[in-house]
N, C-alpha and C positions, 0 to 999 in steps of 0.2 A: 504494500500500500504506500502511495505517496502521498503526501499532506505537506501543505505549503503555512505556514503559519504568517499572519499578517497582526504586525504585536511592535509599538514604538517602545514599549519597555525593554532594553538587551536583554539584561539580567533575567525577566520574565518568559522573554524567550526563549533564552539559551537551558533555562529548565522543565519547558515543554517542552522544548526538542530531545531534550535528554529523555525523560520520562516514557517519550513515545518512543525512544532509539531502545530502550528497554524493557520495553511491550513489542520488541520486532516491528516497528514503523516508522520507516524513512521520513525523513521533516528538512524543508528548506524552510528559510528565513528572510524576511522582507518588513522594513521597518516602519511605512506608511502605505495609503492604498495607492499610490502612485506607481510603487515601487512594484505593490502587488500585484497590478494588471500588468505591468512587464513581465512579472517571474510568471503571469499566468501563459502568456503570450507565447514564452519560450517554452514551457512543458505544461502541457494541461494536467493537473494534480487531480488525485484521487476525491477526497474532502480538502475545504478551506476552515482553520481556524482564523477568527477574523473577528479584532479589538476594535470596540466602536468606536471608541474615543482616540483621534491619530491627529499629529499635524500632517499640513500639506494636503492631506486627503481623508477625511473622516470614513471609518466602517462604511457607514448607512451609504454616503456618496459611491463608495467604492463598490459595493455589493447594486445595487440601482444599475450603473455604468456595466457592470457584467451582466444583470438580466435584460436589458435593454439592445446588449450584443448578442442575446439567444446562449449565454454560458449557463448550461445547470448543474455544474458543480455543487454538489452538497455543500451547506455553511454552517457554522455553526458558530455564533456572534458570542461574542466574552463582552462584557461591560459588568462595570460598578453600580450600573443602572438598573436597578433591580426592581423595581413599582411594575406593578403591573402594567401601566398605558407603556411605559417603557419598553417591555419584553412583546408587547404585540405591536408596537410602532417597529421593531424589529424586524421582527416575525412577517409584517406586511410590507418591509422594505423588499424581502425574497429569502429572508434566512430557515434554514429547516428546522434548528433548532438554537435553542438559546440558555446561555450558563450564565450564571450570575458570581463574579471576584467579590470575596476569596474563592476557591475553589479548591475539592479535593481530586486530587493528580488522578487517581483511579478514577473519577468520575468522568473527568476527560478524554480516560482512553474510552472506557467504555461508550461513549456517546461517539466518538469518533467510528469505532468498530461500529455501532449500529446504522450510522451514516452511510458506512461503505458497502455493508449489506443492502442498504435500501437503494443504494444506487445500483449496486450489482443486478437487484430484482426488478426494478425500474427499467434498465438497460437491455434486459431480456423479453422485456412486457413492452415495450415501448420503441427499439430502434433494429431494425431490421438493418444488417450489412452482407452484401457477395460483393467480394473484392475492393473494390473504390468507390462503389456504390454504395448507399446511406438513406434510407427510407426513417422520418420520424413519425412516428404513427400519433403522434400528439399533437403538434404544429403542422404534420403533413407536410414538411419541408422533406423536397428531397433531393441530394446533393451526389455529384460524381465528379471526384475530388474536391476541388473547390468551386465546379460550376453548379449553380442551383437551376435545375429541371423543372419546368411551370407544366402542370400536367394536370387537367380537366379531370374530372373527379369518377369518372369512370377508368380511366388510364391510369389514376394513383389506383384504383382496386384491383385492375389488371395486373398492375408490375408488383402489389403487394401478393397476389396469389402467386406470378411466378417465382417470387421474391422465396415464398417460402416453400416453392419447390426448386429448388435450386439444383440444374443438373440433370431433371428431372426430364423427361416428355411429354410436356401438357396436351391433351386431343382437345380438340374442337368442345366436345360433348363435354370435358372437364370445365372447360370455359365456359360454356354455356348455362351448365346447372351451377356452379358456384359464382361467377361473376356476373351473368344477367338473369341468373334467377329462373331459364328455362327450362323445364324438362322436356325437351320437345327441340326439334333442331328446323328453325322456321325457315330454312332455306335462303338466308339471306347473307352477304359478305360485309355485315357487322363485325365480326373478329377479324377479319383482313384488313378493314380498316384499319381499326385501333391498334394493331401492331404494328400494318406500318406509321401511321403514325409516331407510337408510342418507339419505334428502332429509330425512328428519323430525330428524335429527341433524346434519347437515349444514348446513342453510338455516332451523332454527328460532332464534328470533331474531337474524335479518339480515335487512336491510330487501332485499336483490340474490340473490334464488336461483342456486344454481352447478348444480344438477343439473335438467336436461333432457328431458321427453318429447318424441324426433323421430315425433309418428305415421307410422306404416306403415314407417317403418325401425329405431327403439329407445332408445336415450339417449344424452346428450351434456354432457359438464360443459364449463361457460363460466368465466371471470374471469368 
C-alpha cells in the first residue's frame, strides 16, 4: 500500500510515517496541499492522509482541487477540528473519512487499512480495465490512455458487455438478448452499426485495434 501523507507539522509527520513503515505501509511526505497535488501528480497513492489546517494551501482547498480533477483517492482529513459542523464541513468537502488530533497511532492504521479495502472493493464494482482501456461505470467516463471516448449510451452498454467478456466471442444473439433487451433477432443491422461505430471510436488513432470481427461467430475485444 502506498499512502502519501499531506501534514505541515515535520515532526508529526515523520511519526506517521514511521508508525505506518511498521504496520508494512509505505508513506511519502509532503508538507502543504500544494506540495501534495504535485506528489499526487507524480504517483497516484493508494489512500491520502490529509491535515486541514496547512499554509500555502489548506486540506479542504487541496482535497476540493483533487475532486474537481475527477481524483478518488480515499482521504482521510486529521484536524484539531473536532465539533461536529467541523467533521461534516469535511466530510462534504470529498473526504471519506475523518480523525480528530490527538490521535491514537493504531487508530490511524486501522482506518487507513479500511480505506484501502474500500477502494480495492470500489475499484472492482466500479472500473472496468482491458489493457489501456478504462471504463468508469460511475461517471461513465471512458478513457484509452489519456484520450477520453464520448460514446452514446447504448455504445457505453455495448463496450461495457464486451468489456466484461474480454477475449471472448460475443454472437449477435448474445448482443441482442443482453444489450437490447431482445429475445428474438428482428433482422435488422442494429449491431453492425454500433460496432462500427463504436471501433471507429474506439481504435481511431491507435496504432493496436481492440475491437474484433470473429467471422461466422461475431466480435471480440483484445488488449
Amino acid at each position: 500500500m502506498n499512502v502519501l501523507i499531506v501534514e505541515d507539522d515535520v515532526e508529526a509527520a515523520q511519526n506517521m510515517q514511521k508508525g505506518l513503515k511498521e504496520a508494512g505501509i509505505e508513506a511519502r511526505l509532503a508538507g502543504d496541499g500544494v506540495q501534495g497535488l504535485a506528489a499526487i501528480k507524480a504517483e497516484v497513492p493508494d489512500v491520502i492522509i490529509l491535515d486541514r489546517m496547512m499554509p500555502v494551501m489548506d486540506g479542504v482547498t487541496m482535497l476540493q482541487t483533487l475532486r474537481a480533477e475527477g481524483v478518488d483517492v480515499p482521504v482521510l482529513f486529521l484536524s484539531a477540528l473536532g465539533e461536529l459542523e467541523d467533521r461534516v464541513s469535511g466530510l462534504r468537502a470529498g473526504a471519506d473519512d475523518y480523525l480528530v488530533k490527538p490521535y491514537a497511532l493504531t487508530e490511524l492504521v486501522a482506518r487507513v487499512e479500511a480505506l484501502s479495502r474500500r477502494k480495492e472493493k470500489d475499484q472492482v464494482e466500479t472500473i472496468l480495465r482491458v489493457g489501456d482501456l478504462e471504463m468508469n461505470l460511475i461517471s461513465r467516463v471512458v478513457k484509452r490512455q489519456t484520450k477520453v471516448i464520448d460514446l452514446q449510451p447504448r455504445e457505453f452498454q455495448l463496450l461495457e458487455f464486451l468489456m466484461r467478456h474480454v477475449g471472448q466471442s460475443v454472437t449477435r444473439t448474445m448482443l441482442l438478448e443482453k444489450v437490447w433487451a431482445y429475445h428474438f433477432d428482428p433482422q435488422t443491422n442494429v449491431i453492425d452499426v454500433h460496432i462500427s461505430r463504436l471501433r471507429s471510436k474506439l481504435d481511431k488513432d491507435f496504432d493496436r485495434p481492440m475491437l474484433h470481427t470473429v467471422r461466422g461467430e461475431g466480435y471480440q475485444l483484445k488488449a
